[in-house]
C-alpha positions in Angstrom: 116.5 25.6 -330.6 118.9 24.9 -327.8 120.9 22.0 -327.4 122.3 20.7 -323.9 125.1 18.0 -323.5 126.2 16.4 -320.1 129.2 15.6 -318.9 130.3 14.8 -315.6 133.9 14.8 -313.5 135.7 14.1 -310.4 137.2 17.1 -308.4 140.2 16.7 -306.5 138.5 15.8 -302.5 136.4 13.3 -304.2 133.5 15.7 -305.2 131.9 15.0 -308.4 130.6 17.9 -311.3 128.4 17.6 -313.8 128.9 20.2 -316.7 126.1 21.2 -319.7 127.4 22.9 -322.3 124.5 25.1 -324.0 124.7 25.7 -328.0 122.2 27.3 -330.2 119.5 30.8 -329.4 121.8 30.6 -326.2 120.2 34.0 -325.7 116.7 33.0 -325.6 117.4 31.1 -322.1 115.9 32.7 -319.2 116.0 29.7 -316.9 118.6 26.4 -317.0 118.2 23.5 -313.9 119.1 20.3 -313.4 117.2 17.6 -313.0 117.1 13.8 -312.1 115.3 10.9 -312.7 116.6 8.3 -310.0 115.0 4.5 -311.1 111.4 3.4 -311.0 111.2 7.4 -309.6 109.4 10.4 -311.0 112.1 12.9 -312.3 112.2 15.9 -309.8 114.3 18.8 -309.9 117.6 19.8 -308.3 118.1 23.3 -308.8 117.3 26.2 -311.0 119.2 29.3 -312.2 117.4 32.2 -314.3 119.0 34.9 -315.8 118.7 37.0 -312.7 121.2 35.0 -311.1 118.0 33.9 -308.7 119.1 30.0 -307.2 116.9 27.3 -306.2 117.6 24.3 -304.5 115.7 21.3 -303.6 115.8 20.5 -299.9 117.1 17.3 -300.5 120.6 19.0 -302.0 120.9 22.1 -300.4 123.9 22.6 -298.6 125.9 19.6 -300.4 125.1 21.2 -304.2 126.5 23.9 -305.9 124.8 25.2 -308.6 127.4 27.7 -311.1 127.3 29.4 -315.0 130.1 29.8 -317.0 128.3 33.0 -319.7 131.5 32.7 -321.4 130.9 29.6 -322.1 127.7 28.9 -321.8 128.2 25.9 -320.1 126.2 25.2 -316.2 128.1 23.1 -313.3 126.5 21.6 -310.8 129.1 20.9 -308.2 128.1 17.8 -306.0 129.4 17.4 -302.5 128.6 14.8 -300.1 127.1 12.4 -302.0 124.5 9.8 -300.8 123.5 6.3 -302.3 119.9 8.2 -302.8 121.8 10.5 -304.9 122.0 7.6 -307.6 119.8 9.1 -310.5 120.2 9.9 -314.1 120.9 13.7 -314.0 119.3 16.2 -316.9 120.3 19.7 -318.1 117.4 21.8 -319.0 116.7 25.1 -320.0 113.4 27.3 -320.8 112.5 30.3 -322.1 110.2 31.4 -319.1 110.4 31.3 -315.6 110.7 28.0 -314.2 107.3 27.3 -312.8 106.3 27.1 -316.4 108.4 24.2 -317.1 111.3 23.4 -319.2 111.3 23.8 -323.4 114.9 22.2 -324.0 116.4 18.8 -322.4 119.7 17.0 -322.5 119.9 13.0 -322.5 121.1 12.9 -318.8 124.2 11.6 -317.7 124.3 8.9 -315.4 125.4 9.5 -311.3 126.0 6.2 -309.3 126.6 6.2 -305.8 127.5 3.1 -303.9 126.9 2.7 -299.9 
């Protein structure tokens, strides 16, 4: 089992990071993303990161999110840049064993981005 926790933080220039720090078979992870859910909306995804460092971004995000693992700590970043009111969604760590077309094994319980016009 793997267990994922949110967090999220304000960088200095206004910019705003969410952090998942990863505990348990840490080393049966192969792909982490982040996800989000924004209200009456189907969750869609964000970005993915696999073990072979290979990146995905949504459209929607490229360019404005930044997408980083700390191994040593096993914790992910998403750096968020740029933010829109359309950005307002309940974000979720994931991980999975496979590659990420398969879908996701392990979730967090989201942590909660608001961005006012």
């Amino acid at each position: 089992q793997v267990q994922l926790v949110e967090s999220s933080s304000v960088q200095t220039g206004g910019s705003l990071r969410l952090s998942c720090a990863a505990s348990g078979s840490i080393y049966t992870v192969y792909t982490m993303a982040w996800y989000r859910q924004a209200p009456e909306k189907e969750r869609e995804l964000v970005a993915t990161i696999t073990s072979g460092k290979t990146k995905y971004y949504a459209s929607t995000v490229e360019g404005r999110f930044t997408f980083s693992l700390d191994s040593t700590k096993n914790v992910l970043y998403l750096e968020m840049s740029s933010l829109k009111p359309e950005d307002t969604a309940t974000y979720y760590c994931a991980a999975s064993r496979r590659s990420p077309e398969y879908g996701m094994d392990y979730w967090g319980n989201g942590t909660l981005v608001t961005v006012s016009s």
